[in-house]
C-alpha positions in Angstrom: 111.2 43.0 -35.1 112.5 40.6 -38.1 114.8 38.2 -38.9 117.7 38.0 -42.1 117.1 34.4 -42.6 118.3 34.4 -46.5 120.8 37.1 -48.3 120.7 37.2 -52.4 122.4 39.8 -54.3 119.0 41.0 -55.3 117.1 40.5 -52.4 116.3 39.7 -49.2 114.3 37.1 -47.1 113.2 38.0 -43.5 111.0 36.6 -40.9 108.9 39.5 -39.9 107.8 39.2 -35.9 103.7 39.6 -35.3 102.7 43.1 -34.6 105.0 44.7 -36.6 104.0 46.9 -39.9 105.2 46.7 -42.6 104.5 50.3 -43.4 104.8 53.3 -41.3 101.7 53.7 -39.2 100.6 54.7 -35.7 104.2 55.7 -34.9 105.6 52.8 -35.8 108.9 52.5 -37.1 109.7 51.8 -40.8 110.7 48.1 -41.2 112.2 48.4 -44.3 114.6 51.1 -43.3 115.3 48.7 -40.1 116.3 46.0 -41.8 118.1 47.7 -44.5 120.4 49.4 -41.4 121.4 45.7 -40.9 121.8 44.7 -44.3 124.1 47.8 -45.5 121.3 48.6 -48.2 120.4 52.2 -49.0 117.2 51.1 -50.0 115.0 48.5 -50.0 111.5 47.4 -52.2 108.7 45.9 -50.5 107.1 43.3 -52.9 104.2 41.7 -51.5 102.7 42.3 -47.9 101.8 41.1 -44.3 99.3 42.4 -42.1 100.8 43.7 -39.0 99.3 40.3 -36.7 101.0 38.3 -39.3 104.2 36.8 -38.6 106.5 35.2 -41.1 108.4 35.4 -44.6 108.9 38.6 -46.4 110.9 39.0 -49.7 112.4 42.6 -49.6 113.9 43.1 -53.4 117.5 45.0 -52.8 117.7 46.8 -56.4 114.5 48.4 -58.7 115.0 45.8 -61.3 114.8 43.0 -59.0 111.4 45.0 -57.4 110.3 44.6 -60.9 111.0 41.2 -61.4 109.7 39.9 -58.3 106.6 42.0 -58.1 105.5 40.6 -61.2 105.8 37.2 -60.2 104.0 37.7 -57.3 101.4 39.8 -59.0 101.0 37.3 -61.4 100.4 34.3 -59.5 103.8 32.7 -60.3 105.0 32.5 -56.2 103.8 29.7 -54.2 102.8 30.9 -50.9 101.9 28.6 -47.5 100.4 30.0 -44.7 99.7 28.6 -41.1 96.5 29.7 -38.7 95.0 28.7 -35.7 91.4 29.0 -35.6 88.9 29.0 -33.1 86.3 26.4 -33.9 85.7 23.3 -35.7 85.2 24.5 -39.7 82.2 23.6 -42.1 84.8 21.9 -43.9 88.2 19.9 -43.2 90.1 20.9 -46.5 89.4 21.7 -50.0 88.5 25.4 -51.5 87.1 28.5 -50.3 86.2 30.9 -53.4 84.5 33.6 -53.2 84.2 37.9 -53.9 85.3 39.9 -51.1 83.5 43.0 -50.4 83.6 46.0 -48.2 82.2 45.4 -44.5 82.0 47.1 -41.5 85.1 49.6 -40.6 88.1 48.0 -41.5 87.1 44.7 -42.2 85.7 42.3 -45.4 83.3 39.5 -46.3 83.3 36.9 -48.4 80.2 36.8 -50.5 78.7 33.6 -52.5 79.6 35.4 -56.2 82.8 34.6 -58.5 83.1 38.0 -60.2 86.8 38.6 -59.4 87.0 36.1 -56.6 89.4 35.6 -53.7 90.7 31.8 -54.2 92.2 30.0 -51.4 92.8 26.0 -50.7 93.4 24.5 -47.1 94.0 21.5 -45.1 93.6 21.3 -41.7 93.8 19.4 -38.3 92.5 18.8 -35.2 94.6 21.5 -32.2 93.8 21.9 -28.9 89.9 21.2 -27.7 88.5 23.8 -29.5 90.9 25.0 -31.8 91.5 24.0 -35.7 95.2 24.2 -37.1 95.1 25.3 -40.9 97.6 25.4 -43.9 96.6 27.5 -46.3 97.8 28.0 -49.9 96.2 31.5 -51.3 95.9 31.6 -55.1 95.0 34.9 -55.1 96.4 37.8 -53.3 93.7 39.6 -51.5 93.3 41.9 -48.3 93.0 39.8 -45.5 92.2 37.3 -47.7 93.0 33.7 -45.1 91.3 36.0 -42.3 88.1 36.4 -44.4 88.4 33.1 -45.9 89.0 31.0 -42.1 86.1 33.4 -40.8 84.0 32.3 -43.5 84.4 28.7 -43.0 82.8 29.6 -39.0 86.8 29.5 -37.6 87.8 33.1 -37.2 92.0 33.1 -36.3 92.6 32.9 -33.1 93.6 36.5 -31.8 92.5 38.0 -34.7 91.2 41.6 -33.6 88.7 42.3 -36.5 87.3 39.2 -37.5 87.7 37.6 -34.0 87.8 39.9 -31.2 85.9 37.9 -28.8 89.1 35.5 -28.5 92.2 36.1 -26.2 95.0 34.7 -27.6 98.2 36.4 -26.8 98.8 37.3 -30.7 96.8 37.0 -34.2 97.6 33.2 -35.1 97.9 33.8 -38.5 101.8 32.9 -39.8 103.5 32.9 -43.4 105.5 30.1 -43.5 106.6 28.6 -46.6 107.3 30.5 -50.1 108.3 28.7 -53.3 109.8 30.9 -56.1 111.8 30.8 -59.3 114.4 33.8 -60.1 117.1 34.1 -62.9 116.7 30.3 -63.6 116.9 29.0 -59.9 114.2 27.5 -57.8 114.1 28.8 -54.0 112.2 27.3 -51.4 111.9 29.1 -47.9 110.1 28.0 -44.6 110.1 29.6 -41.5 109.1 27.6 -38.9 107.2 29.7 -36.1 108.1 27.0 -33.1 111.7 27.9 -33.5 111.3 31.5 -32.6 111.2 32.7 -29.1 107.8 35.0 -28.4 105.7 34.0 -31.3 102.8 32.5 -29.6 102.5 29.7 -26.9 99.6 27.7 -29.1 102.1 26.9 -32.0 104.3 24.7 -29.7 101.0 22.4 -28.2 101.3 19.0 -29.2 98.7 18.6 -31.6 99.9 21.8 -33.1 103.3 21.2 -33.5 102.2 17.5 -34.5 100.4 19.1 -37.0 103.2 21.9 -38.2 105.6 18.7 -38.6 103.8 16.8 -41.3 103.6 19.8 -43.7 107.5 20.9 -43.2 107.5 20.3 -47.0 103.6 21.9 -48.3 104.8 21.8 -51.4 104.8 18.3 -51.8 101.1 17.9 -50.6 98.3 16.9 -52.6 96.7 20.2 -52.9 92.9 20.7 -53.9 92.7 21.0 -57.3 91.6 24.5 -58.7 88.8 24.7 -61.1 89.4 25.4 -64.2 87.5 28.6 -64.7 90.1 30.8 -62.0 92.8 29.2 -63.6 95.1 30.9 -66.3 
C-alpha cells in the first residue's frame, strides 16, 4: 500500500503503490490513517494529491502548522514536481510545453481546450520505449485534475493503462508515476526521488530497456534543461 521512505519531525514522505486512494472511496481503506498506524502519528494532513493509478511520492505534513506551511508551497507553485508516464503512441511533439484550459468532459474525465484563461501548464521531455510506446518526464507548473493524463492525451499519447483517457490499452496498471519532488522547508532544500524500477509489483513496462535506459538519464530532473515558461503564466 505505501512506503516511509523519509521521516521529518513535521512530516512525512511515502511512496504511495498504484491503485491505492488517497481518500476513502469505494470501500477503500484510509491511507492516511494506515500509514499514520506505522508512523506512531495520531494524525496526519494530506497536502497535495495522487490519483488512485498513480504511483509515487506523497508528502503527508505530521502537525497543522506544518499542513499550513507546506500546503502553501505547494499551492503556490513553490514545489518542484517530476512525474514519469508511459504513453501509448508516438506524440505530436518530442518535448517542450503543453498549455492549455481544462474543461469538463464526458463522466469523469477532462479536455484540454486551445484557450489560456486559467490554464493548465505542463513541460515534458520524452523518449523513444518499446515499439509503440513513448516514455515521458513531466514537470507540471500547475496543479490540475488529471492534469499529465489530459495533457499526454492531448499530445495523441494517452498513458498506458489509463482507464478514462485510455481504456482501449491493457496495461497491467495506469503508467503514470510521481517520481521526483524538490522542496525548501525551515531554510533546508529537500530533494526526493522514488525510483519505480526498484519496487516489486509496479509495472513490468518500467523495467524494459529503453525504459529503464530512459528512467536512468533523468535520475537528477532537476538539473535538466527544462522548456522555458512564457512569461505571461509566470509570476
Amino acid at each position: 500500500m505505501f512506503d516511509i521512505l523519509y521521516t521529518h519531525h513535521d512530516f512525512l514522505v511515502i511512496n504511495k503503490h498504484p491503485n491505492v486512494s488517497v481518500h476513502k472511496d469505494d470501500g477503500d481503506t484510509m491511507l492516511l490513517q494506515e500509514v499514520a498506524k506505522v508512523s506512531g502519528d495520531s494524525q496526519l494532513y494530506l497536502v497535495h494529491r495522487l490519483d488512485k493509478m498513480t504511483s509515487g511520492l506523497l508528502i503527508l505534513a505530521r502537525n497543522a502548522q506544518a499542513a499550513s506551511e507546506l500546503s502553501k508551497q505547494f499551492a503556490d507553485r513553490l514545489v518542484e514536481k517530476f512525474y514519469l508516464a508511459i504513453g501509448s503512441k508516438k506524440p505530436k511533439k518530442k518535448q517542450g510545453l503543453i498549455v492549455g484550459d481544462m474543461e469538463r468532459s464526458r463522466r469523469s474525465s477532462w479536455k484540454l481546450v486551445s484557450s489560456q484563461s486559467n490554464p493548465a501548464v505542463t513541460q515534458f521531455f520524452s523518449l523513444a520505449g518499446e515499439p509503440g510506446q513513448r516514455l515521458f518526464l513531466c514537470k507540471p507548473y500547475t496543479g490540475k485534475t488529471h492534469q499529465i493524463r489530459v495533457a499526454l492525451k492531448s499530445m495523441g499519447s494517452g498513458i498506458d493503462g489509463d482507464p478514462i483517457y485510455n481504456s482501449a490499452s491493457q496495461a497491467d496498471r495506469g503508467y503514470l508515476h510521481a517520481f521526483a519532488l524538490r522542496i525548501a522547508y525551515s531554510g533546508e532544500q529537500y530533494e526526493f526521488v522514488c525510483d519505480p524500477r526498484s519496487f516489486e509489483n509496479f509495472g513490468q513496462l518500467w523495467t524494459s530497456e529503453p525504459v529503464s535506459n530512459g528512467i536512468e538519464s533523468w535520475l537528477t530532473p532537476w538539473a535538466l534543461s527544462w522548456p522555458k515558461l512564457p512569461t505571461s503564466i509566470q509570476h
